[in-house]
Residue, then its C-alpha position, 0 to 999 in steps of 0.5 A: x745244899x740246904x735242907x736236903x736240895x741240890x742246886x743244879x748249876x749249868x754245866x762247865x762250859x754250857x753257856x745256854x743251860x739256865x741255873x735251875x733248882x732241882x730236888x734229887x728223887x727220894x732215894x736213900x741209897x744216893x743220898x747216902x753215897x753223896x753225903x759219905x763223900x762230902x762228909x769225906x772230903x770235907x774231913x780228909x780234903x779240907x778247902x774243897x769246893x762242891x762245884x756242880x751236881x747233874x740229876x736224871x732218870x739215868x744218872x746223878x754225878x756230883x764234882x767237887x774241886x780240891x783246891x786245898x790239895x792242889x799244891x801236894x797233889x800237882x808239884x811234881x807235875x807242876x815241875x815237870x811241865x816246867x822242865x820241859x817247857x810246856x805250855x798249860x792252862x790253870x788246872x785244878x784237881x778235883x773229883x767226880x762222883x757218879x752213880x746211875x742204875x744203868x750203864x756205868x752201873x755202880x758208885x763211882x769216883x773220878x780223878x779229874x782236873x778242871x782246866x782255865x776259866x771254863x773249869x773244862x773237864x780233863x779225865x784222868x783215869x784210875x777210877x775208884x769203882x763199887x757196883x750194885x749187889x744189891x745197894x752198895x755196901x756203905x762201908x765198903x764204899x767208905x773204905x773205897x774213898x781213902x783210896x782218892x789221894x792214892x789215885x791221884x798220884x797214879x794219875x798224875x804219874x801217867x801224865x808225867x809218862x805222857x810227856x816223856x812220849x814223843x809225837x813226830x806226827x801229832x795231826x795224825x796220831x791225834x786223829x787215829x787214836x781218836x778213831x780207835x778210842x771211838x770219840x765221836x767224829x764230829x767233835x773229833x775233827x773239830x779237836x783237830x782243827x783247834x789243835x792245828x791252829x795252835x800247834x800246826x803240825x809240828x812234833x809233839x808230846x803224848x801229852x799235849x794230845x791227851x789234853x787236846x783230846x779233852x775238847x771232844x768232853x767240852x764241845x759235848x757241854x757247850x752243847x748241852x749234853x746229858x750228865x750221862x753222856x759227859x760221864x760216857x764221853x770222859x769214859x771214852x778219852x780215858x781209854x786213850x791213857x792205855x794206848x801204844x801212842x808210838x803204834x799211830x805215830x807214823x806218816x800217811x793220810x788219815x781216813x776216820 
């Protein structure tokens, strides 16, 4: 960032979006907001990294990598995947900050992980929300952000409860919970196939799903999707977070 520009880096996966310069629109309010949350990391979250930022009519959103906290944050988490003999990608914990005037109306910070060298984007719920009342409150805002390691930890902990639940028929489950989170189909069926190739069929984790289930995410940004619609669709595969994983776990065809 230099004098008060933004750099629009392609977002992670897009292997088509050019790099281009972009200056956010002269509001005060999302500087504000995006300044008290760097300032915050930088003070609180020392090593982090400002990866990207996306700028439209409908939304701004802006991720930073946490690579200081990784250690503290991900050792119990590390530990367990260890225990249970998984297999895992390198993830880094990091935090998406979005505010739009539409929709997902709001100033809002999400606990995310960025997984292997494509820095793919892995939801992990638990996120800290302020709404519009008129602009949001910045020192309300403020004090919302001392909450980041806090949810963290409740997210980290939901993963550790997702390895505990075990899948007897993943293919399906997989599919049907897609179904009731409404991912899109297209990107669904093909979350599938690259989870039959690697896994096939075989007995699974809640787990091992979730993180399959964070391609519908990436498919969206290899094809260039709108920083709304990725913050949507990250939305979308959070749902399944709160899913009884155990009421789709049964035999018989699927039908979307």
């Amino acid at each position: 960032m230099q004098n008060g520009s933004f750099y629009h880096l392609p977002q992670q996966g897009s292997r088509r979006n050019p790099a281009k310069r972009f200056r956010w629109e002269e509001d005060e309010r999302q500087r504000a907001l995006f300044k008290a949350t760097s300032d915050f990391l930088n003070r609180e979250y020392p090593g982090n990294t400002f990866m990207t930022a996306h700028f439209d009519h409908s939304i701004a959103t802006a991720i930073w990598r946490l690579d200081g906290q990784a250690d503290n944050l991900l050792d119990t988490y590390h530990r367990e995947i260890a225990a249970k003999g998984l297999q895992t990608e390198k993830m880094v914990p990091a935090l998406r900050f979005s505010t739009s005037d539409v929709g997902m109306s709001g100033a809002n910070l999400y606990p995310i992980f960025l997984v292997g060298a494509e820095s793919r984007i892995v939801p992990l719920g638990y996120s800290i929300r302020t709404e519009h009342k008129n602009g949001v409150d910045m020192q309300y805002f403020e004090e919302q952000l001392r909450l980041v390691y806090a949810q963290f930890e409740k997210a980290l902990d939901k993963q550790v409860q997702l390895m505990n639940i075990e899948i007897r028929y993943p293919v399906t489950t997989l599919m049907r919970v897609l179904k009731r989170i409404k991912a899109p189909k297209k990107a669904s069926y093909e979350a599938m196939d690259y989870f039959v190739a690697i896994h096939g069929d075989s007995p699974c984790t809640a787990y091992e799903l979730f993180m399959q289930m964070s391609d519908v995410i990436f498919s969206a940004q290899c094809d260039g999707a709108s920083g709304l619609r990725i913050a949507q669709l990250e939305e979308i595969v959070s749902r399944a977070l709160n899913v009884n994983w155990h009421e789709y776990d049964h035999p018989g065809d699927f039908k979307w």
